[in-house]
N, C-alpha and C positions, 0 to 999 in steps of 0.2 A: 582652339587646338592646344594653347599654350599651357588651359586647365585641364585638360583632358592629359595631357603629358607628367603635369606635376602631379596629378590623382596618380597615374602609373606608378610614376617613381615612389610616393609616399607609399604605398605598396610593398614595392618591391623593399626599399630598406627598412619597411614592417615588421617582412616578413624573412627577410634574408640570414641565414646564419651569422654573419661576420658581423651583426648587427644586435642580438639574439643575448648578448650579455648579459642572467642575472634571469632571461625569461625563459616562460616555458608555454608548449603550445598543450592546450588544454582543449581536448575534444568532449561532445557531450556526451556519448560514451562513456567517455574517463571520468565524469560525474557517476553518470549510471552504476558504473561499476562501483565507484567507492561506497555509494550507498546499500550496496548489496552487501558491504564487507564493514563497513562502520558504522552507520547507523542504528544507534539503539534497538529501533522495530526490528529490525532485521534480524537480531541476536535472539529476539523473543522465541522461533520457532525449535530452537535445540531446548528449550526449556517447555514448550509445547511436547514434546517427541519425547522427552522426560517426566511429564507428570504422568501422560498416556501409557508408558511403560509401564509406571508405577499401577495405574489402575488394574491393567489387562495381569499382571502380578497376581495383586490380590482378589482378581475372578479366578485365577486357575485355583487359589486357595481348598474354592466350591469341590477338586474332585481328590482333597486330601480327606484323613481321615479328622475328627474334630474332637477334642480331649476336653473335657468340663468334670470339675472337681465340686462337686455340692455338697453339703452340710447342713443337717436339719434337728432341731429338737422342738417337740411337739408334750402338750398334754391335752389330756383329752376326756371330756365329759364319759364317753362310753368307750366298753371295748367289745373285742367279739369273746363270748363267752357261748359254753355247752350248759343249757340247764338241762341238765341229765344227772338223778339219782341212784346210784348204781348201791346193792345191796351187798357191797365188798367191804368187808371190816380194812380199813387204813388206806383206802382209795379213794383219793379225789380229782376230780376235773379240774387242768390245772388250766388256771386267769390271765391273762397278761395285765401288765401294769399300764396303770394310765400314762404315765411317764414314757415316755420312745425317742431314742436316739439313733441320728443313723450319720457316714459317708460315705460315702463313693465316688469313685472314677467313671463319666459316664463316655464311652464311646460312639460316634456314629461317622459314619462312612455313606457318601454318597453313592446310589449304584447307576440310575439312569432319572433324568430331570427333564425330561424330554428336548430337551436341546436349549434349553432356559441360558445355562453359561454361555453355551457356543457363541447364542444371537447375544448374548452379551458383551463381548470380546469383540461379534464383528460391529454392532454398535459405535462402542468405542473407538474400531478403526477411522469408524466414519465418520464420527465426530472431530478425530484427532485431523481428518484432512479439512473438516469443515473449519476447524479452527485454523490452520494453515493458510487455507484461503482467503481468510480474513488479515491474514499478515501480509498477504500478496495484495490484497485490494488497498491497505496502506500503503504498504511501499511505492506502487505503481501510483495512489497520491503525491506522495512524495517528488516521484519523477516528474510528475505533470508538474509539479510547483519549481522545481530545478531547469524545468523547459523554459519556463516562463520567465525566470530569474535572468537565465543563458542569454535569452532573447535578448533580454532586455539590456544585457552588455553590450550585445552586438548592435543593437539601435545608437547606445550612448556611443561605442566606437566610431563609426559614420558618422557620427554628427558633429563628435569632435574634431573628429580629418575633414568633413568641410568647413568649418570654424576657421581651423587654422587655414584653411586653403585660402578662403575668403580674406583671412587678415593678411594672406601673407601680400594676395591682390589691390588691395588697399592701401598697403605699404608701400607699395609699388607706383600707384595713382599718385598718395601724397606726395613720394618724393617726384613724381615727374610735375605737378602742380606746385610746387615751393618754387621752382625756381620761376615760374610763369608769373605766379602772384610778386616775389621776388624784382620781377622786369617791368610789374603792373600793366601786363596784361589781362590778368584774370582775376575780379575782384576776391578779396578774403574771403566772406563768406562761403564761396567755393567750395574751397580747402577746408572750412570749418565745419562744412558737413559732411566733407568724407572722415576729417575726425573724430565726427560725433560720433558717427555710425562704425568707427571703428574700436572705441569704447563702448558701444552697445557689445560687441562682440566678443571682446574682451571679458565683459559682463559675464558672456553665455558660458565659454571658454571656460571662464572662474569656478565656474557653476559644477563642472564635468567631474571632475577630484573627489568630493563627497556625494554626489551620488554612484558614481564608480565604485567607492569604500565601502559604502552600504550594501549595494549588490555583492561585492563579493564576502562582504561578512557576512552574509544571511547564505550564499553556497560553500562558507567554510562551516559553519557551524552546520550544514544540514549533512553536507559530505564527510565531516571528519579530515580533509586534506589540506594540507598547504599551500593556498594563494595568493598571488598579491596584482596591485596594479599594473606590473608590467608584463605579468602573463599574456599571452596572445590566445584568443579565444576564436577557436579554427569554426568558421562558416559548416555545417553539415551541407553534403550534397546526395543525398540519401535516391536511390533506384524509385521507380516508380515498381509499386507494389503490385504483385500480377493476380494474388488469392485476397480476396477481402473477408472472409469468413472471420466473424467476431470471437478473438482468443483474449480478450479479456476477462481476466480473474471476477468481474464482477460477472459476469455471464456463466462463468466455470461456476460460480458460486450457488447458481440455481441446482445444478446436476447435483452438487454436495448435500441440499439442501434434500431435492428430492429423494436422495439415496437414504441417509439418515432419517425422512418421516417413512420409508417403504422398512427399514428394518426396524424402527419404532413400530409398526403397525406388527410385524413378523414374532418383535420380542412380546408385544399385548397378547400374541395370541397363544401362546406357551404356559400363560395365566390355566388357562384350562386344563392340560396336559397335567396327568399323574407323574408323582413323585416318589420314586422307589430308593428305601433306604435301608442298609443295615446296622445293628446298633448292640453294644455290649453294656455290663455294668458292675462293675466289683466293688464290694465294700463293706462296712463294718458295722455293725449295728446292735441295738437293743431295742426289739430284738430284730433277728436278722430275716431270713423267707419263712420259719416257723412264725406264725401273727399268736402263737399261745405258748411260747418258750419268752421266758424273763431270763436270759442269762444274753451275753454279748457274743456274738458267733460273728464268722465272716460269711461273706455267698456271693453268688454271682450270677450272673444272667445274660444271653443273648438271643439274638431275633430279627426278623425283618421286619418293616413297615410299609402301608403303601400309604400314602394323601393323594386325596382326587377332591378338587373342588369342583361338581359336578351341579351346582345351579350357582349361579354368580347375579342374578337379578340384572343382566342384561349389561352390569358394568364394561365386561371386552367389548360388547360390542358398538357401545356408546362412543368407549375411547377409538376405537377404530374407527367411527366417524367424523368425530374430532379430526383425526391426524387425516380423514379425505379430504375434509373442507380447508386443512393447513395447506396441503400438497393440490387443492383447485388456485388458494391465493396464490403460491408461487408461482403457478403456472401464470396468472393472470399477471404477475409482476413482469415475470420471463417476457411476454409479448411487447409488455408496457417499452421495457428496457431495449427490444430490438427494433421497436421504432423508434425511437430518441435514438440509436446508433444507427439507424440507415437514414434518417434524417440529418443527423451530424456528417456522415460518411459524405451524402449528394451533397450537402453546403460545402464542405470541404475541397471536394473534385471540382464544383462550378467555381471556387475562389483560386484554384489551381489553373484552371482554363483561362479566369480573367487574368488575372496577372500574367498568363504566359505572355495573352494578347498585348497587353500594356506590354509589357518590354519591348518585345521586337517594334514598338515603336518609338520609343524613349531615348534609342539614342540620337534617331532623325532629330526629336527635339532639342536634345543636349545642343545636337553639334548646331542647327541651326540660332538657338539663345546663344552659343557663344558667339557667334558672329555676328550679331546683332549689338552683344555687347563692348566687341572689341571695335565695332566702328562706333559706339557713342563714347569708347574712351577715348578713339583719336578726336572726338568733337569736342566731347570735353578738354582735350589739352590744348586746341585751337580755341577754345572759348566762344562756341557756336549753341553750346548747351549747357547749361547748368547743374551742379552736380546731383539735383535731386532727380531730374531725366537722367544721367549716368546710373545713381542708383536703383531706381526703379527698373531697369533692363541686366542691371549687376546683379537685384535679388532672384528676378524669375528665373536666371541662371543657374545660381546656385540653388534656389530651391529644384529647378528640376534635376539637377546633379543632385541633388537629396534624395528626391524622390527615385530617383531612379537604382541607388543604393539602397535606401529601404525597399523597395520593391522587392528585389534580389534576398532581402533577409526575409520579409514577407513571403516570396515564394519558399525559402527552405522552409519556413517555418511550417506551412501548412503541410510541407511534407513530410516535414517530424511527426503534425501531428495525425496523420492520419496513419502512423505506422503505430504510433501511443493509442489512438483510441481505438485502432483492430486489433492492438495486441501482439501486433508484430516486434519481432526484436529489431533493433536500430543498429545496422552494420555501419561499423567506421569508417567514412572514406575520407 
């Protein structure tokens, strides 16, 4: 009873404000969240939403008009000439020279592409979410590495608080064994093995500081916030989840995916569709639309055009079977990925079930090892047993006080993660 009282209280002034000096309580949440706000990855997507603008930009370009400035000089073996002899005294069919220069301004204006730009643009949208969702499938990395990290504070916490608890019980034997060994009653040795086993602990104890350090130096550097050793890192106690429908970003990633090969399949087929353009052209030349005047004149010219690629040797529709058998693999990945999460999900829920079952028996245990152990210390300070029987009924104690704490981060733990691997957002309690 006496350990079960000193666990409370080590607790309580854990966790009590007037205590609290210098700490801060750090939920996993407040991880989550810093990482949404400081992590590098996380910054990437305003630069994502930024090059995409940029594109979708230069597709609307397609319904301006398009200004090209050409310049040409040619000479040339033949020209077009009239042989015709005409019986006119001082008339001649006039030549053009081989020599021709020209430039111009050529205009052309889009007028209908069959919707080539449109599916262009929405393309790109789809693209730009498919890209995003790959920012999400990191970062929700991330978090799963942050869970892990969390945990793993909260394991080293408990195990430090029964350390001390165990040294402080020890401390306690020794001195009531000094004076016994003292009166020679109780041989030395005795007493030399509760101090051995209380430098083993010591040991452990030691041990607690630098990996402590470590762990939160790998969740300062991932979060961007400021932690330290004496933060208190709050236990989640997360609701049991009522919709298990899989909203992880890696599962959203399929629909992207799909989306993007059905309007890749939409933009191939625009391949075929006629292209209707208007077009103008001014410029200067030698010679200019006379092809039999040798003098430099200006002229001009406009008109419409149509292009119709109207046999393509089967190319659309090759590519469009390509992009079926792309969008048969995803699907085939899709299935893959929802059994791996509803096989994950049932381990999950059955590890939730055991552990419930474990606790509610854990502390029958507790409380029973402690009383086992508090009459082998009254025999041991009577000298009816030797301190190696005292310790052996001292460890199963404390380890079931251990276990019975880990169990407890055990169970949140799995309820974290089944809220992580559905996808679920994790409310702060």
């Amino acid at each position: 009873m006496r350990t079960i009282l000193k666990i409370v209280l080590l607790l309580f002034v854990g966790q009590s404000p007037y205590f609290l000096s210098g700490q801060n309580r750090v939920s996993l949440t407040d991880l989550y969240k810093a990482v949404d706000i400081n992590n590098p990855i996380s910054k990437i997507s305003a630069g994502i939403d930024s090059v995409y603008q940029l594109k979708k930009n230069n597709l609307v370009v397609n319904y301006l008009p398009k200004f090209d400035l050409n310049a040409s000089t040619t000479w040339q073996s033949e020209v077009t000439s009239l042989n015709v002899n005409l019986p006119i005294p001082g008339f001649s069919v006039p030549k053009a020279d081989k020599d021709q220069y020209k430039v111009a301004l050529d205009v052309s204006q889009l007028i209908w592409d069959g919707g080539t730009t449109k599916a262009k643009e929405n393309l790109e949208d789809l693209n730009q979410m498919l890209e995003k969702n790959r920012i999400d499938i990191e970062i929700t990395n991330i978090k799963d590495r942050i869970t892990n990290l969390f945990f793993n504070l909260l394991i080293l916490k408990v195990t430090e608080d029964q350390l001390n608890l165990m040294s402080i019980d020890l401390d306690k034997r020794i001195q009531e064994l000094e004076s016994s060994v003292n009166a020679g009653y109780i041989l030395a040795s005795t007493l030399d093995g509760l101090k051995a086993e209380k430098l083993k602990l010591l040991q452990n104890i030691d041990a607690v500081p630098a990996q402590r350090k470590s762990l939160i130096s790998s969740l300062k550097s991932i979060t961007g916030i400021a932690l330290n050793a004496n933060d208190i890192f709050m236990l989640p106690t997360p609701d049991s989840i009522k919709e298990l429908a899989c909203l992880r970003p890696e599962f959203e990633g399929f629909k992207y995916q799909q989306n993007v090969l059905n309007a890749s399949s939409g933009l191939i087929a625009r391949k075929r569709y006629p292209v209707l353009a208007g077009f103008a052209s001014a410029g200067y030349g030698k010679p200019g639309l006379n092809m039999l005047s040798n003098e430099w004149n200006t002229y001009y010219l406009f008109g419409a055009k149509l292009s119709w690629n109207i046999w393509d040797w089967n190319s659309v529709k090759k590519d469009k079977q390509q992009l079926k058998i792309q969008e048969n693999i995803v699907d085939y990945r899709k299935q893959a990925y929802l059994d791996g999460y509803q096989s994950q999900v049932d381990g999950i829920i059955s590890e939730i079930q055991k552990l419930n079952n474990q606790l509610s028996k854990d502390h029958e245990i507790v409380q029973l090892l402690h009383q086992v152990t508090e009459r082998s210390a009254s025999s041991l300070k009577n000298g009816t047993i030797t301190s190696a029987v005292y310790l052996a009924d001292f460890n199963s104690e404390s380890r079931a006080q251990l276990e019975l704490e880990l169990r407890k981060i055990k169970l949140s733990l799995q309820k974290v993660l089944l809220y992580n691997i559905s996808g679920n957002e994790l409310i702060n309690k």
